[in-house]
N, C-alpha and C positions, 0 to 999 in steps of 0.2 A: 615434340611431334615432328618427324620428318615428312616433307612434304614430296609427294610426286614430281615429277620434271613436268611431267603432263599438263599439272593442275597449275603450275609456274606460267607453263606457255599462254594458255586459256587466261591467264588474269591480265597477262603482259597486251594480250590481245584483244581484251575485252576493254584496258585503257588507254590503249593507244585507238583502238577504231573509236571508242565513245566519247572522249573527254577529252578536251585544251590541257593546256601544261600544267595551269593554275589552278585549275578545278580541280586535278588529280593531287596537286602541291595542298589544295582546302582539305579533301578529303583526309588526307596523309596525316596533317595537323589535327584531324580530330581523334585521332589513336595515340599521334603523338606529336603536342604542340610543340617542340623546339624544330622540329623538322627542317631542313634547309636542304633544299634539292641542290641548290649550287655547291652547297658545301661538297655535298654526298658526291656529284660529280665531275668537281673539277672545274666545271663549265665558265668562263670567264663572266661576271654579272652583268656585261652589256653584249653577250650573245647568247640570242635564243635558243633553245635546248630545244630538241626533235623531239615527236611525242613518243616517239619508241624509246629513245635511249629515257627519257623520263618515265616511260611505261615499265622501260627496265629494271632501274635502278629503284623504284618506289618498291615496287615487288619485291626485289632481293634483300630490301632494310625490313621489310616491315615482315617480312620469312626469318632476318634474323635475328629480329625486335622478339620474335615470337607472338604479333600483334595480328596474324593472319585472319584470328577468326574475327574480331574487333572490327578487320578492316574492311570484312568484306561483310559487315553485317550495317557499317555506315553504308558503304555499296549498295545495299538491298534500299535502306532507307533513301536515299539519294533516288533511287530507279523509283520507288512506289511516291514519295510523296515530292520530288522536287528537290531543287536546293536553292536556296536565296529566292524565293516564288518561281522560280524556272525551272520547267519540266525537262528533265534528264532520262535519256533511254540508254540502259548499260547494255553492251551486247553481251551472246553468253552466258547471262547470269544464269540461267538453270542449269547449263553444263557445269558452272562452277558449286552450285547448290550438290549438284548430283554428286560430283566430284567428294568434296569435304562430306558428305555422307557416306560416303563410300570411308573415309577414315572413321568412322562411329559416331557422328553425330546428325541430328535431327534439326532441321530448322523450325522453331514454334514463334510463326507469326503473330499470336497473343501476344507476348511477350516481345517480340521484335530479337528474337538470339537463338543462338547454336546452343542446344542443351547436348550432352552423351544419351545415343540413345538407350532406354530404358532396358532391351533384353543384354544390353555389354556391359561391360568392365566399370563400376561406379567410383570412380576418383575425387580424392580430395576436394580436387579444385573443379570440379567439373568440367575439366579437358581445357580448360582456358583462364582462369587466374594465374597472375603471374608470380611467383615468390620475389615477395620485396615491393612488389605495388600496393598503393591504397585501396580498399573497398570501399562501399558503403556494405554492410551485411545487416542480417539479425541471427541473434546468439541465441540459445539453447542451453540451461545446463539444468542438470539432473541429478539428484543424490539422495543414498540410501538412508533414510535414517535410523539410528542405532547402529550401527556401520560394528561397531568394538563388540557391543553387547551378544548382540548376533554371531560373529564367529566367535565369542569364548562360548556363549550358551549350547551349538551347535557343532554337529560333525563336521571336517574340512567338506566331504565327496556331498552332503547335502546344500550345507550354503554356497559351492562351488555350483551344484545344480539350478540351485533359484536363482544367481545371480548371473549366471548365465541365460536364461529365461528372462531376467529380465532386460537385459542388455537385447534379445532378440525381439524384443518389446519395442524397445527404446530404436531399436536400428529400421525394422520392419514401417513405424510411424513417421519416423523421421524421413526416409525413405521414400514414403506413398508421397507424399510430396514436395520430392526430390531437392531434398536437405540433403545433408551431408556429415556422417559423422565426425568429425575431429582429431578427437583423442576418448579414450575409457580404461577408466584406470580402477576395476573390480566394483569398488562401492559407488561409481557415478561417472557422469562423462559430460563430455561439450558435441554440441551441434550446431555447421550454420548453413543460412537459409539464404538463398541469392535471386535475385529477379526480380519481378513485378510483384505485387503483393506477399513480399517473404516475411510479411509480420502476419498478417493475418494466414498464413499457411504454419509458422512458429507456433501459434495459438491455437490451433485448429491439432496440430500434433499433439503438443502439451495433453490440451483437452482428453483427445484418444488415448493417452499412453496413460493418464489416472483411468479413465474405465476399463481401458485394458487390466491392467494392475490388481483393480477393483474385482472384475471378473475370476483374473487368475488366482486376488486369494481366496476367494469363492468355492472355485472348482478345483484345483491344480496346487495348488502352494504345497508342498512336502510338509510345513510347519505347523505348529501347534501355536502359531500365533500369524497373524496379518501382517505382512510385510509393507512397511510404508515408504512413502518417498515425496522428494518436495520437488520444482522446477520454477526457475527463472527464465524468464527470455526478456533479454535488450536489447539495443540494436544502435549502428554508430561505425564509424570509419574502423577500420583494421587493415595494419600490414598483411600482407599473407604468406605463409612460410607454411611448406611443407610438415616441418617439425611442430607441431600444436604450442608446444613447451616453449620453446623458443622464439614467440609470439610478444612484444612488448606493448601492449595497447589499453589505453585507459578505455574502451567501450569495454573490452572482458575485465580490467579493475571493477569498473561498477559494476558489472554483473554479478563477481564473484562478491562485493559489499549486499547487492539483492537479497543474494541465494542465505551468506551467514546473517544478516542481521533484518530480514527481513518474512525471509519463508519461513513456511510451517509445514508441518506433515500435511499430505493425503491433499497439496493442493499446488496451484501454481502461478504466480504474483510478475505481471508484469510494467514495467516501467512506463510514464505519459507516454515517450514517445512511441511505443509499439499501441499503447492502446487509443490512441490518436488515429489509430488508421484501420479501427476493428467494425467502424460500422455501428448503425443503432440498433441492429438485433443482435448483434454479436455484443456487442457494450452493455446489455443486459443483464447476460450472465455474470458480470466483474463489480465486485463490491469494493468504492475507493478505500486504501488501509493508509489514516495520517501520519506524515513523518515528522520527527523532532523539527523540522525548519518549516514548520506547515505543508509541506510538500505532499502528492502521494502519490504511489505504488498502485496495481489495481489487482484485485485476488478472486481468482476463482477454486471454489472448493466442491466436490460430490456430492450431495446432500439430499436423504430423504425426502420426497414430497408429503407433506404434510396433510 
């Protein structure tokens, strides 16, 4: 993301008029904790550094950390709630607000972060992961079952139809609560979910995307039979990398052990710790299913009212 010279000036300006050296050195360390301003410039460690040239050089790293939004989203926090109990006034801050919306993203105070907004361009990473950093996320995955059976019994131009339908299912759900697809690779795919409650937004998808489903082989499905599907979602640190494949992380190992040794059709089985965070009306709908170690799983499936 290239940044404006504009939005450079305004930041340089809003930490040199608001903040001491070391406040801006605090801040700096919480995007990124090796930080060392003397290294960065030079400055002999028993001579004090000016707030501009410290205003300067924090800017120019953390623009080419690619840590910009990170950084000024500690900034926002810093300005609204304090920092170390001492109230902090950042100058600026709404120019800089204005500013970085002006490149496509939205501030959503719920949440305390820069999301892309909703009518632009939806990216991987949501405009701010960095490939090669740690997450915390939650995972998503989804798959057709009968995957084989289905294309031999079927035309290519028809199960290319429903599977497309259903990917626009899958996308459209994941989507409304600004997940993120992955990768989809024809018969299923990965999603993940970032922010403040992205387990219970995981689970609130799932949920929609079997009624969807449900509906569409209702009304819609070309076939002469019910197209089914199953879904996991867990949730756990992951590297991030552009390339999905190329991803080496034991939070999608276990997922992908959920999804084969776990699911079932026409339902969607999540792990303690996303349902740890689903709440007591939402923890309702999920029936524990025990694992060989006493463990369990937690399964929600469609089901007729009786």
């Amino acid at each position: 993301m290239k940044i404006p010279s504009r939005l450079q000036r305004i930041i340089i300006d809003a930490l040199s008029q608001s903040l001491p050296v070391h406040t801006m050195v605090r801040i700096a360390k919480n995007v990124d904790p090796d930080y060392d301003l003397y290294e960065r410039t030079g400055f002999p460690a028993n001579i004090p550094i000016p707030n501009i040239n410290a205003a300067r050089q924090i800017t120019t790293d953390i623009i080419a950390q690619g840590l910009l939004i990170d950084f000024i989203e500690v900034l926002i926090d810093v300005h609204e709630n304090g920092l170390m109990g001492k109230t902090t006034s950042i100058r600026f801050l709404q120019q800089i607000i204005k500013e970085i919306s002006a490149l496509g993203f939205t501030y959503n105070a719920d949440e305390g972060s820069f999301i892309e907004k909703s009518d632009g361009k939806k990216t991987q990473n949501w405009g701010i992961l960095l490939e090669g950093k740690m997450y915390d996320l939650t995972f998503m995955s989804i798959d057709i079952v009968d995957n084989t059976q289905l294309v031999r019994k079927y035309n290519r131009e028809v199960i290319q139809e429903v599977y497309s339908n259903l990917r626009d299912i899958f996308t459209r759900q994941v989507e409304k609560r600004n997940g993120r697809i992955w990768c989809w690779e024809g018969d299923g795919g990965l999603a993940a979910f970032n922010f403040d409650d992205k387990n219970v937004k995981a689970v609130l998808s799932g949920i929609d995307i079997l009624l969807d489903v449900f509906l569409y082989n209702l009304f819609k499905c070309p076939l002469k039979q019910p197209v089914s599907i199953r879904i996991a979602v867990h949730n756990g640190s992951c590297q991030f990398q552009f390339n999905a494949t190329d991803i080496q992380s034991e939070t999608l190992r276990t997922l992908d052990k959920i999804m084969s040794n776990h699911a079932t059709p026409d339902s969607l089985i999540i792990s303690p710790g996303v349902y740890s965070d689903l709440g007591s009306k939402l923890e309702l709908f999920f029936k524990p299913v025990t694992l060989r170690n006493g463990k369990y799983n937690y399964q929600y499936r469609l089901e007729w009212e009786e």
